[in-house]
N, C-alpha and C positions, 0 to 999 in steps of 0.2 A: 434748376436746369439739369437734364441727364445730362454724363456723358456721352462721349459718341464712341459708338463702338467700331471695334478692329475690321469686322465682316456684316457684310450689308445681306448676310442672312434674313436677318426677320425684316428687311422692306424686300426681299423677296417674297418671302411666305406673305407677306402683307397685301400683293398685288396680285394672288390669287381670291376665289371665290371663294364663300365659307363650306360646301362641300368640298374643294379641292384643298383648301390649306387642312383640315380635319384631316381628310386621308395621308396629307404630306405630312404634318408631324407623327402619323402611325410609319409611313412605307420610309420615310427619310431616316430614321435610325435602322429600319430593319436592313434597309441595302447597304448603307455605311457602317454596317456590324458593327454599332455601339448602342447604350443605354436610351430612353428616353429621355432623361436624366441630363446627360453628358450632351446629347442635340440640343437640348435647354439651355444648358450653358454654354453651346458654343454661339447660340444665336447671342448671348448677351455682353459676351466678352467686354471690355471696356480697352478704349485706341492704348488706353496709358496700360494698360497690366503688362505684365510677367507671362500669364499665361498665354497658349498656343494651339494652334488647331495641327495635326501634323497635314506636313505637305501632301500625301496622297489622299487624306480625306477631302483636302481642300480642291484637289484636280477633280474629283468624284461631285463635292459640290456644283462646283462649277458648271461641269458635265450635265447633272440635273438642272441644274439654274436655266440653261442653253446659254450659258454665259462663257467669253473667250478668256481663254488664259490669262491672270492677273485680275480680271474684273470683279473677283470677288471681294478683293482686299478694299478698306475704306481708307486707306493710305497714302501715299506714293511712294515708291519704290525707285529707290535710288539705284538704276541699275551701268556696271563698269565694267567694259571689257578688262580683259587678263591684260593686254597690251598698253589698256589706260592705265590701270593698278600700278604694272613692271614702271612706265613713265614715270606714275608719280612720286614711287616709291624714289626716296633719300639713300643710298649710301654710303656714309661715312667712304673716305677713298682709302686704302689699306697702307699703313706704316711701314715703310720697307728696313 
């Protein structure tokens, strides 16, 4: 069984046509100025790795997907306001 990967890149390219996913692996690294190479491997990343897509190729994704912010990730994102954090955050009370 694969793993599952980080970004649901390639069931995007997957849900195009095969003229249209052809021209997307050409035009999709030429607008996110990177390798063909490096588009390759970010469609395959794996949920568990180390490696990472940065954050503005990932809003650029996105962008082309017509996909909304965060939809690209196959994750979930545990997300905490500043004011949850400060709440949760512990203390110690200071020794006088």
């Amino acid at each position: 069984m694969e793993e599952p990967r980080k970004y649901k890149i390639e069931e995007e390219m997957n849900k195009l046509n095969l003229k249209n996913y052809k021209a997307a692996s050409r035009l999709i690294p030429k607008h996110l100025n990177i390798a063909f190479n490096t588009f390759h491997n970010y469609r395959k990343l794996p949920l568990s790795g180390k490696a990472d897509i940065p954050y503005g190729t990932v809003v650029l994704l996105e962008g082309v997907f017509g996909l909304e912010r965060g939809e690209l990730a196959n994750y979930p994102l545990e997300i905490k306001s500043l004011a949850t954090l400060v709440s949760e955050e512990s203390y110690p009370e200071e020794e006088v």
